[in-house]
C-alpha positions as semicolon CSV with decimal commas, in nm:
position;residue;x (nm);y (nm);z (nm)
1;X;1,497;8,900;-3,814
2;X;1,655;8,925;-3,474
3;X;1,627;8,528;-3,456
4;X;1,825;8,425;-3,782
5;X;2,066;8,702;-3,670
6;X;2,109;8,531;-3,337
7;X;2,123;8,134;-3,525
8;X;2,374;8,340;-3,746
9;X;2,608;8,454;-3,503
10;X;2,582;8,084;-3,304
11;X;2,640;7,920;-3,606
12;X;2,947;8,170;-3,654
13;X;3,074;8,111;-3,314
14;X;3,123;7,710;-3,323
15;X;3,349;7,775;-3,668
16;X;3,589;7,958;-3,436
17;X;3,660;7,573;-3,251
18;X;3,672;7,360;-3,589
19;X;4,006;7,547;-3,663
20;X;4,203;7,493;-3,320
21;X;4,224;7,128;-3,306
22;X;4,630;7,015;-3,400
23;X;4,555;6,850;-3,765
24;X;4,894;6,654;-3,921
25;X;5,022;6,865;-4,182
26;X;5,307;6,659;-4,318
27;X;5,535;6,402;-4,225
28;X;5,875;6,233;-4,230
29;X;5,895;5,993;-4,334
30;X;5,591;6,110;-4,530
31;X;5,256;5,893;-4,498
32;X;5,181;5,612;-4,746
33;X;5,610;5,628;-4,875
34;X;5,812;5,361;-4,941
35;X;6,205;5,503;-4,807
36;X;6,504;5,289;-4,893
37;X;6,740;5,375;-4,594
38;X;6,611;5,391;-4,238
39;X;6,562;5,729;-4,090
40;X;6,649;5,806;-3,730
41;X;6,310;5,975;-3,618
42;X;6,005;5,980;-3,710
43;X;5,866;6,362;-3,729
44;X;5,519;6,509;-3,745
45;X;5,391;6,842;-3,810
46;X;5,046;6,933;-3,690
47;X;4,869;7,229;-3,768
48;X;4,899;7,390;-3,405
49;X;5,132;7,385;-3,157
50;X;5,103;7,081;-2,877
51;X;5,130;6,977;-2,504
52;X;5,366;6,756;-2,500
53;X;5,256;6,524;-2,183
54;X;4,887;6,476;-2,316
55;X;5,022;6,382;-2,696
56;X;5,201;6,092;-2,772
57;X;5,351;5,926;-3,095
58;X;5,439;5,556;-3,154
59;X;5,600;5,353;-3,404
60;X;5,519;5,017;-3,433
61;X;5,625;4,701;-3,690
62;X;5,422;4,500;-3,895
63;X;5,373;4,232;-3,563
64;X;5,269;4,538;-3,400
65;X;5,575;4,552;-3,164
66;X;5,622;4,915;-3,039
67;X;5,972;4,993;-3,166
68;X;6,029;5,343;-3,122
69;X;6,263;5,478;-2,828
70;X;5,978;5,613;-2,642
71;X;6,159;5,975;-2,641
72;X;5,876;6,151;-2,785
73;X;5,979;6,549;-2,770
74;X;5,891;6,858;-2,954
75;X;6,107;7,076;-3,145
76;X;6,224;7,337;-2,913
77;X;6,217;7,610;-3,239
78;X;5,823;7,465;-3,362
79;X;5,596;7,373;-3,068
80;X;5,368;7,188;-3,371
81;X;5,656;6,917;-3,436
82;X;5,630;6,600;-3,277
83;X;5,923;6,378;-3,282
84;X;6,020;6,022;-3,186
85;X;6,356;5,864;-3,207
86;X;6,353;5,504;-3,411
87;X;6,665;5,192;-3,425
88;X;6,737;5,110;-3,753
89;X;6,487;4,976;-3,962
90;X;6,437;4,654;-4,106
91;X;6,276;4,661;-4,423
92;X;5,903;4,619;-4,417
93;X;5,582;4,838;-4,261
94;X;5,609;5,063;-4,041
95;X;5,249;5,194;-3,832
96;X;5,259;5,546;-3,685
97;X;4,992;5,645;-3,454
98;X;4,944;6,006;-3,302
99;X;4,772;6,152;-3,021
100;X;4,749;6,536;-3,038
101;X;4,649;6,771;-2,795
102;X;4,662;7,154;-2,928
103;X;4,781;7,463;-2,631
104;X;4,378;7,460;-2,678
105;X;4,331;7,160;-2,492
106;X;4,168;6,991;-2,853
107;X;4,230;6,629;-2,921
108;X;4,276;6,473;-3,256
109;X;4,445;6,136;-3,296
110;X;4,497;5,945;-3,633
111;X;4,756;5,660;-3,792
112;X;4,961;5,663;-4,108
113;X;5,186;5,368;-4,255
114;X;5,541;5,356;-4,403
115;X;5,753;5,150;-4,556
116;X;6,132;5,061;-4,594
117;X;6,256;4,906;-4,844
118;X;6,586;4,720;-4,913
């Protein structure tokens, strides 16, 4: 008995980490859309609040070109919004790829498309 109450608690223990990595929530321009006027950032909520010199956020084209203004910043009122500045956008496909690191020191890292459309 002592034994599966120990495994128990272990088991217990490791579900505390699975919830403290920085997930995307939503974003904006939201993942998969097709927009029809360029927007001037690109924004991304994550599920935890960030540090912002070990997470990063680019924006590149369909040639893969980096196009973003490298300004990557959080909100000062919501530590779990990532932001980048963008030019205006040409129509066609926009990639987004993230790098998150929670206040917990948790990485997670993923890539979303949009689109603009004339």
């Amino acid at each position: 008995m002592k034994k599966l109450l120990l495994a128990l608690l272990c088991c217990l223990a490791g579900l505390d980490g699975a919830y403290a990595h920085a997930f995307l929530d939503h974003a904006d321009p939201r993942v998969g859309s097709v927009i029809h006027a360029s927007p001037a950032e690109v924004k991304i909520w994550f599920t935890e609040k960030l540090i912002l010199p070990f997470s990063d956020v680019k924006v590149v084209d369909a040639a893969g070109n980096e196009i973003d203004k490298r300004d990557k910043r959080l909100d000062p009122a919501n530590g779990a919004l990532l932001i980048v500045s963008v030019p205006a956008l040409k129509p066609g496909r926009y990639t987004v790829t993230w790098r998150a690191t929670a206040v917990d020191t948790h990485v997670t890292h993923g890539t979303f498309t949009f689109a603009v459309s004339p």
